[in-house]
NULUM-883821 format. One line per 10 residues: number of its first residue (from 1); their letters; for each residue x, y, z of C-alpha. Coordinates in Angstrom, 3 decimals. Layout:
NUM) A) X/Y/Z; ...
end
This chain:
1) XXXXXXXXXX) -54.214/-40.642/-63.066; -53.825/-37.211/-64.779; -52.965/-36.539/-68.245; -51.346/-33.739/-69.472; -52.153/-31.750/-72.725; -51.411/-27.906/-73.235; -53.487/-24.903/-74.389; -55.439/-25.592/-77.771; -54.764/-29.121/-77.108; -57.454/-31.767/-78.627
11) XXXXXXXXXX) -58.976/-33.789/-76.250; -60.732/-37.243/-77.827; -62.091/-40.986/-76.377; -60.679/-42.589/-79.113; -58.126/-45.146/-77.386; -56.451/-45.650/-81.065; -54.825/-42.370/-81.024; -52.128/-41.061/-80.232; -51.808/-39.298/-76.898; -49.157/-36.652/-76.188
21) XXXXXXXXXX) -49.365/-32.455/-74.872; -51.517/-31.996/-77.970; -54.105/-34.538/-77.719; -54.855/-36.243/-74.595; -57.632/-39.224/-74.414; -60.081/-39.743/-71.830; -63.078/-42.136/-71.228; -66.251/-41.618/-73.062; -67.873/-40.463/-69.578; -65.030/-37.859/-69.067
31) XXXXXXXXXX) -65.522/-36.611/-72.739; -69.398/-36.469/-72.662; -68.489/-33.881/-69.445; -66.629/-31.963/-71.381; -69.168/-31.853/-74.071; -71.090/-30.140/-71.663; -68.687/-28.327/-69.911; -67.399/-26.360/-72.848; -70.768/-24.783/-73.583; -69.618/-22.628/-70.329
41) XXXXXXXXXX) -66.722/-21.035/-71.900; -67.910/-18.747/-73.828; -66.266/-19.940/-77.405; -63.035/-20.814/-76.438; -63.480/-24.416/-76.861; -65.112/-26.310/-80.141; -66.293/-29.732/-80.725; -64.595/-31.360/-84.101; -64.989/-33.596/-86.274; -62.421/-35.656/-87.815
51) XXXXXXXXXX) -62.728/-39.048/-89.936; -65.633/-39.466/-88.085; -64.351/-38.886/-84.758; -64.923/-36.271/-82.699; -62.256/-34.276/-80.837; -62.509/-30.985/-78.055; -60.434/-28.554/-79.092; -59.547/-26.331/-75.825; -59.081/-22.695/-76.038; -56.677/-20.620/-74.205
61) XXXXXXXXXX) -57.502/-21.266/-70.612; -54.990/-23.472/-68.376; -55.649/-25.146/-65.270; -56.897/-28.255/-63.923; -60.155/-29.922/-64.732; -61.387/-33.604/-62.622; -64.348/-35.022/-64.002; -67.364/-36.592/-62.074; -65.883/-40.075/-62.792; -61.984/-38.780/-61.284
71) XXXXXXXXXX) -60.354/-38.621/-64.463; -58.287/-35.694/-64.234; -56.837/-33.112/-67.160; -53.991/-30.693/-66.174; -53.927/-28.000/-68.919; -50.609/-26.492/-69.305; -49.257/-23.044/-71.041; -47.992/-23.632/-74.469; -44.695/-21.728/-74.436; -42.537/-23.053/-77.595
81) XXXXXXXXXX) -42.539/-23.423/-81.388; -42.110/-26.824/-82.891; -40.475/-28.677/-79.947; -41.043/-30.806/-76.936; -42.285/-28.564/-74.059; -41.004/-29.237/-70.004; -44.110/-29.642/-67.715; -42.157/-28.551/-64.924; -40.752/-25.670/-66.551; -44.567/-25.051/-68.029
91) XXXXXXXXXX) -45.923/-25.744/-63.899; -43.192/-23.131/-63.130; -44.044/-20.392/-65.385; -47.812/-20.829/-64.748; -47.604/-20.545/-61.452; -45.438/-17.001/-61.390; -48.317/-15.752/-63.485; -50.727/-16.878/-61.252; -49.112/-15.061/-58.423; -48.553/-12.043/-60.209
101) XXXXXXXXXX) -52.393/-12.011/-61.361; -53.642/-13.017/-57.839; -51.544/-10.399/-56.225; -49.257/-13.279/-54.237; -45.795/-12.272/-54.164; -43.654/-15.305/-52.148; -41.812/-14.203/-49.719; -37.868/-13.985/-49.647; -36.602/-17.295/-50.097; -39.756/-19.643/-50.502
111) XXXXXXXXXX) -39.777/-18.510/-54.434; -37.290/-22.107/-55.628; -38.724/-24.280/-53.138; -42.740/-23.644/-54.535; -41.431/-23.601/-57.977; -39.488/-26.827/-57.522; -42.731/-28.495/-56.515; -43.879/-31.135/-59.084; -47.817/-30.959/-57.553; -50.119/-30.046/-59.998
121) XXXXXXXXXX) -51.912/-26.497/-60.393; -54.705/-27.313/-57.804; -53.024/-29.193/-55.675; -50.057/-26.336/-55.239; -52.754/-24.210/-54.701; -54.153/-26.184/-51.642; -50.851/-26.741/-50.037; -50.028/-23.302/-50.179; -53.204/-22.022/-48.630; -52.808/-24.469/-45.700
131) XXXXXXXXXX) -49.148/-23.373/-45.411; -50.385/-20.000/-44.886; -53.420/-21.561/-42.548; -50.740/-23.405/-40.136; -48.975/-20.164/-39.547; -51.586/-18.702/-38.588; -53.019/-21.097/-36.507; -49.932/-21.563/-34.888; -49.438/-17.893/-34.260; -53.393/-18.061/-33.005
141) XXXXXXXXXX) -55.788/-16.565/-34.961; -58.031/-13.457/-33.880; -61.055/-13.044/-32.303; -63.568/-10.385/-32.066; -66.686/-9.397/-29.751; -69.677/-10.236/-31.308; -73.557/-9.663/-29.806; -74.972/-12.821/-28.273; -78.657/-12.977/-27.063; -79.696/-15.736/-24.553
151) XXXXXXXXXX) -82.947/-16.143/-24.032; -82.455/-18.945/-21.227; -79.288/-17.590/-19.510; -79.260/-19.109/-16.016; -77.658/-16.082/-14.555; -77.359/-12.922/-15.699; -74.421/-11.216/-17.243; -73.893/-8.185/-19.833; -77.526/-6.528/-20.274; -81.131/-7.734/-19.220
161) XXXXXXXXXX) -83.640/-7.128/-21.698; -86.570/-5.724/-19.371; -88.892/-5.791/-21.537; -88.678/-9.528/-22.250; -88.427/-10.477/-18.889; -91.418/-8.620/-17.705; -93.362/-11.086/-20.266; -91.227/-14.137/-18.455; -94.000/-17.233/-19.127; -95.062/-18.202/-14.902
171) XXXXXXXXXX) -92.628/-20.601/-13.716; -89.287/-19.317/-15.543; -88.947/-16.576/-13.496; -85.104/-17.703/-12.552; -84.102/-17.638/-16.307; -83.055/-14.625/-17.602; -83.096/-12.463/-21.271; -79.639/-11.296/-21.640; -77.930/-9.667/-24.127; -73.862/-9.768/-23.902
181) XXXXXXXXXX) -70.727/-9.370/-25.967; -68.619/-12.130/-26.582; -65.130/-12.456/-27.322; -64.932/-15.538/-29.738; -62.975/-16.583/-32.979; -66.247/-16.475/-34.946; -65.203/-13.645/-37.014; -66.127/-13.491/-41.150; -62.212/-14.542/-42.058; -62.174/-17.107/-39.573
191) XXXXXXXXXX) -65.619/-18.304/-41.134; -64.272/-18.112/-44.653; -60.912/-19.594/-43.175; -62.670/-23.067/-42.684; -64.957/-22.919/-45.309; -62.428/-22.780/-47.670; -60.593/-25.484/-45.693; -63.218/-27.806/-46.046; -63.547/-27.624/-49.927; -59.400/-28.430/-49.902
201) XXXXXXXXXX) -60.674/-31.423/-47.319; -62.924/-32.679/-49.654; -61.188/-32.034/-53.636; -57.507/-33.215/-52.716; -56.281/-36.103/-53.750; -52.633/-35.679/-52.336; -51.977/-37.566/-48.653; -49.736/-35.492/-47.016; -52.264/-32.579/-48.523; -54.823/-34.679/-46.862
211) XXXXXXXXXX) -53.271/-34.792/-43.130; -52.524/-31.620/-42.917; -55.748/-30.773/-43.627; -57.863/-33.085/-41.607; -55.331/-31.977/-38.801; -56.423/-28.039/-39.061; -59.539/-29.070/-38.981; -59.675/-30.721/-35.411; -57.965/-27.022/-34.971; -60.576/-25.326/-35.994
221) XXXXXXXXXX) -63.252/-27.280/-35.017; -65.070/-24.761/-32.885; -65.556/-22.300/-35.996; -68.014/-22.606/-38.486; -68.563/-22.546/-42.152; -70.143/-19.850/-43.868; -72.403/-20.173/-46.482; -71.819/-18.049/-49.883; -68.264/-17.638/-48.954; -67.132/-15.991/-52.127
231) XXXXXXXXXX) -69.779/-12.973/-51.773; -68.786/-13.405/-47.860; -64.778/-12.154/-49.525; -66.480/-8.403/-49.115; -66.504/-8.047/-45.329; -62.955/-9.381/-44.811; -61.153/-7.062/-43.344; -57.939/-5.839/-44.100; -56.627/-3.440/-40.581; -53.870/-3.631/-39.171
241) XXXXXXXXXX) -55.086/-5.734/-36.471; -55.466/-8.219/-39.187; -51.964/-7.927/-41.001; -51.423/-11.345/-40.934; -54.304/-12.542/-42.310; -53.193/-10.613/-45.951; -51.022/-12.972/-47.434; -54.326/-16.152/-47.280; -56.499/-14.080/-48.913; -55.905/-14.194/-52.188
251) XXXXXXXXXX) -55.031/-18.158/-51.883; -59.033/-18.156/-50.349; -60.293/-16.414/-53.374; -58.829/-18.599/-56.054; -60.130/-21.642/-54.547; -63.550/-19.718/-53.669; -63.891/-18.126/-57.230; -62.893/-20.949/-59.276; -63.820/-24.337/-57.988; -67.221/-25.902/-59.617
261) XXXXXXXXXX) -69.923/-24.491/-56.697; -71.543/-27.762/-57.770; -68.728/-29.354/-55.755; -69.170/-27.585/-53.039; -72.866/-28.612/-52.452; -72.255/-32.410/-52.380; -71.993/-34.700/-54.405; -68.454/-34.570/-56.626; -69.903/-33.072/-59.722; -66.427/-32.369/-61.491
271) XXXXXXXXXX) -63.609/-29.934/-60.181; -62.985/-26.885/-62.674; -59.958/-24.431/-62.099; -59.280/-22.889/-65.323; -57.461/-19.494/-65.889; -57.089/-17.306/-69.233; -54.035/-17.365/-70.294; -53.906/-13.933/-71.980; -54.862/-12.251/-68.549; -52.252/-14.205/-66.397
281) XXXXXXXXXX) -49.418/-13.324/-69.452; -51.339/-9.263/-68.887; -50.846/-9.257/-65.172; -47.338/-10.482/-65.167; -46.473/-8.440/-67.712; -47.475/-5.917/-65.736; -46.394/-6.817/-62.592; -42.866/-7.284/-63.707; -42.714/-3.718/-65.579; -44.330/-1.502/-62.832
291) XXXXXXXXXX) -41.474/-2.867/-60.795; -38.559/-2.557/-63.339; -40.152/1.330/-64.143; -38.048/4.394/-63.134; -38.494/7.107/-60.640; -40.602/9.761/-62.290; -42.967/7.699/-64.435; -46.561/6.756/-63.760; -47.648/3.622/-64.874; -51.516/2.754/-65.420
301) XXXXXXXXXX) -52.921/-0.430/-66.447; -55.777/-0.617/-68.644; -56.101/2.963/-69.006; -59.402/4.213/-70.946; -59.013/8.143/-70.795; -59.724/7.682/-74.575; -62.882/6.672/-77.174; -62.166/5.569/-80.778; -65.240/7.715/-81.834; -68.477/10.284/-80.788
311) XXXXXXXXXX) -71.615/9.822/-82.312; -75.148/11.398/-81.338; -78.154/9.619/-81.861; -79.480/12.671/-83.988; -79.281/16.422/-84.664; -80.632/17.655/-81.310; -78.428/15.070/-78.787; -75.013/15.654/-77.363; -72.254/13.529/-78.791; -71.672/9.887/-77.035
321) XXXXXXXXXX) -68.217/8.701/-77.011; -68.483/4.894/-78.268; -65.796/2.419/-78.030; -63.302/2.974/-75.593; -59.580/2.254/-76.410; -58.086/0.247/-73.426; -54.310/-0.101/-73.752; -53.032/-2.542/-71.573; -50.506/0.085/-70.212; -49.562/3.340/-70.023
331) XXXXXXXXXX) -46.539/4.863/-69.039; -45.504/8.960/-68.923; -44.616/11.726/-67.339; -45.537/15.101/-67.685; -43.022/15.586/-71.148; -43.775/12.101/-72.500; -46.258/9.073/-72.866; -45.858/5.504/-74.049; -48.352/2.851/-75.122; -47.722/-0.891/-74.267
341) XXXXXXXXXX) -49.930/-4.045/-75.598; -49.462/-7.393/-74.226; -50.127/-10.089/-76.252; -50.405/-14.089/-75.670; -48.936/-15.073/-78.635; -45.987/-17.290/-80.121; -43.985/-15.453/-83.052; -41.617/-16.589/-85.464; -38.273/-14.940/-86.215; -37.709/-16.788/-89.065
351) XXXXXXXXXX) -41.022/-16.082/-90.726; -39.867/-12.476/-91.518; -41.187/-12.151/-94.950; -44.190/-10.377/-96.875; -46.410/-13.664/-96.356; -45.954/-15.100/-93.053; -45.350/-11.691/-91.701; -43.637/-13.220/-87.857; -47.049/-14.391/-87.325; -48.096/-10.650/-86.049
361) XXXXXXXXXX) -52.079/-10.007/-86.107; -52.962/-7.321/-88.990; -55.782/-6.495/-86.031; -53.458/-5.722/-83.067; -51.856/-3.682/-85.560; -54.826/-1.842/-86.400; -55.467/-1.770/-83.040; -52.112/-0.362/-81.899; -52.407/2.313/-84.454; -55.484/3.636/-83.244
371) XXXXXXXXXX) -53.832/3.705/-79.592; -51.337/5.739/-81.510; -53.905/8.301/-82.786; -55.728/8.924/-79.755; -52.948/8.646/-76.703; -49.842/9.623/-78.264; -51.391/12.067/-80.837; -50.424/10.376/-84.018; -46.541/10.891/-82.357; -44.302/9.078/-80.235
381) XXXXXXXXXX) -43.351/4.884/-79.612; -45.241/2.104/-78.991; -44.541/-1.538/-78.066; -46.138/-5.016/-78.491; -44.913/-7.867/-76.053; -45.382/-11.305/-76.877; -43.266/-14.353/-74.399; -40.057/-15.257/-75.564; -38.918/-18.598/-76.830; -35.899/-20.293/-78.958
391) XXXXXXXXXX) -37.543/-19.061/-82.437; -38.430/-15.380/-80.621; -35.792/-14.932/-78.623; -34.751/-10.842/-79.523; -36.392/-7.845/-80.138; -37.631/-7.125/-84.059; -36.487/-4.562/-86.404; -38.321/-1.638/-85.675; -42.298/-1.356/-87.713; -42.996/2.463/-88.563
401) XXXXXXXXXX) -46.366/3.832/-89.366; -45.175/7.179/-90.385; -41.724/8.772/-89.742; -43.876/9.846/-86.251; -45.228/6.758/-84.880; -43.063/3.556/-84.178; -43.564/0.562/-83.206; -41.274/-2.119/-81.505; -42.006/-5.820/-80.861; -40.313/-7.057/-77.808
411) XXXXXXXXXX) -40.060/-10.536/-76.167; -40.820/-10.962/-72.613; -39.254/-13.471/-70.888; -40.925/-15.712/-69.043; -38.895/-16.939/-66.638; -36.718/-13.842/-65.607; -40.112/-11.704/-65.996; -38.073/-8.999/-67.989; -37.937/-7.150/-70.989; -35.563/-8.782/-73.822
421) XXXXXXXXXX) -33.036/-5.712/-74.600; -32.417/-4.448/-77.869; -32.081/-0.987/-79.947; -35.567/-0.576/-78.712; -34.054/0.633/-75.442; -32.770/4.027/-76.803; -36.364/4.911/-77.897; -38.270/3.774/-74.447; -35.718/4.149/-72.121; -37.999/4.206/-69.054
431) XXXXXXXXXX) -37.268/0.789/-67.606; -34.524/-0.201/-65.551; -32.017/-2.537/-67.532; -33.637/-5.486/-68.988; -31.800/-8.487/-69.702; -30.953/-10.759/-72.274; -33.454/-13.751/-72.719; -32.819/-17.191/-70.768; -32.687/-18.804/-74.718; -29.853/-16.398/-75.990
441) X) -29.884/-14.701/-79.222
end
């Protein structure tokens, strides 16, 4: 069985509470994982304490987690304000982030078929890797010539090795040292190819996952595994000859970089796939602007052409520039530049006021206005995008720093993968129309 809770969510084995998408219970066995688990995520989980009980607060990571006992935990995006949230629409828009992080763009006319799919994260991940697996197999994979040496080679083909056979032990003088090429489907991608296969073998739970699988595997029975797959990723090669083989990859590299290796060696340890949410809402952010941009305009992601400050260590050293300033996008020309900030964050419309302030962070502020200073010279327009929703659903009145330096806060729509339009249009008009948001305004 798998419960389902949502970013932040608590997570408690006390069976007289409450469960729902903000607190989901699991055994004591399951929770005393997690107690160890979260020591791995570098502060973006806590243990609390409440009326005695104690409770796992998750942090912004999504995913899917199994523990050692099979109790599984899909962790969902948390996409609304004060109201029930859709799984499937939450599966949905996880999964177009994923793609858009992972560089995995579905081909014409797959996209509402995979996002009508009600399997969970990890198991829509395994099905579509051995989707792309069975075309290729079906196409035939590639081979490659690879150096074999025979030591015992009954007759002799490719090269002798003189050398070796002059110090032939008595008695095997009709066996022969040969060294020969051989054209075999033991190539690195064919290696990794299986490898991966066998980890989706062993971790899913799903039957028709499970056929298909065992299935390819009979396929492929003649290559082997590779040990260290993930560092293995480096040598794949991406010719031409191998244009096929592009669109696995990236499904072999999410299994590869985020499944427990502790699962992988034996023994079923737990199963973690967990994914930051404020880099999957970054790269589809991205993804979806660079496309919508206009001819003319260079976009760069994570640009760091600029240092909040120089310091030297003392009178005689050269200055150091400390702290770089990484915005997560640029866009200009050679008349114009723009500075975009993507943000993971749910605002409030209706909390316009001198308290509650929308729920904006006074630090991405500060942090936006020192973007300001150092790529746009203390002139020019800025924006802030947080994901849309029924209490965020248009863009807010503009914020102004100085008469110079502007500021718009715009909501990205999730679904559509656009821009909300607004007045803010006029002042960054370097995207191709944007459209209204899927809540209305």
């Amino acid at each position: 069985m798998t419960i389902q809770v949502c970013e932040y969510a608590l997570i408690t084995s006390d069976m007289s509470q409450k469960s729902g998408l903000d607190l989901g219970i699991v055994s004591k066995q399951t929770f005393s994982w997690l107690e160890t688990l979260h020591q791995q995520w570098e502060g973006s989980a806590q243990i609390v304490s409440r009326q005695g009980k104690r409770f796992l607060r998750l942090g912004s990571y999504v995913g899917y987690l199994e523990s050692p006992t099979g109790e599984a935990i899909e962790i969902l995006p948390k996409t609304r304000l004060g109201e029930d949230e859709d799984p499937i629409r939450q599966r949905r828009v996880l999964r177009r982030m994923l793609q858009a992080a992972a560089g995995i763009m579905p081909r014409e006319g797959e996209t509402a078929s995979l996002y009508r799919s009600k399997l969970p994260l990890h198991e829509w991940i395994y099905s579509e890797f051995l989707r792309h697996l069975l075309e290729l197999v079906r196409r035939g994979l590639r081979s490659d010539y690879h150096l074999t040496e025979d030591d015992d080679s009954a007759f002799i083909r490719g090269q002798l090795d003189i050398n070796r056979q002059i110090r032939q032990v008595p008695g095997k003088g009709a066996r022969f040292h040969v060294r020969y090429a051989e054209f075999t489907p033991q190539r690195i991608e064919n290696r990794i190819l299986r490898t991966v296969l066998e980890i989706v073998l062993s971790s899913t739970k799903e039957n028709q996952t499970w056929r298909t699988a065992t299935t390819l595997k009979h396929q492929m029975a003649d290559i082997e595994p590779v040990s260290d797959a993930l560092s293995q990723l480096s040598r794949w090669s991406d010719g031409k000859y191998l244009l096929a083989y592009r669109a696995i990859k990236p499904w072999c590299q999410l299994i590869l970089e985020k499944h427990n290796p502790d699962f992988q060696k034996g023994g079923h340890q737990g199963i973690t796939l967990l994914f930051p949410m404020e880099k999957l809402f970054e790269s589809w952010v991205g993804y979806s602007l660079k496309r919508a941009l206009v001819t003319g305009y260079a976009f760069t992601a994570q640009a760091r052409r600029h240092h909040l400050l120089s310091h030297a260590l003392d009178e005689s050293a050269l200055p150091e520039a400390w702290f770089a300033l990484k915005p997560d996008f640029v866009v200009q020309n050679s008349d114009e530049s723009y500075v975009l900030d993507a943000k993971w964050k749910l605002l409030d419309s209706l909390q316009g006021n001198r308290a509650k302030k929308y729920g904006i962070s006074q630090a991405d502020l500060y942090q936006m206005f020192a973007y300001g200073q150092k790529y746009l010279q203390g002139r020019g327009d800025m924006m802030l995008i947080y994901p849309a929703h029924p209490l965020f659903s248009a863009p807010l009145p503009l914020f102004e720093f100085d008469k110079r330096l502007r500021l718009w806060c715009v909501p990205f729509d999730l679904e559509t993968g656009a821009l909300v339009g607004g007045t803010w249009q006029e002042a960054i008009s370097v995207f191709t129309t944007q459209q209204r948001s899927v809540y209305g305004v």
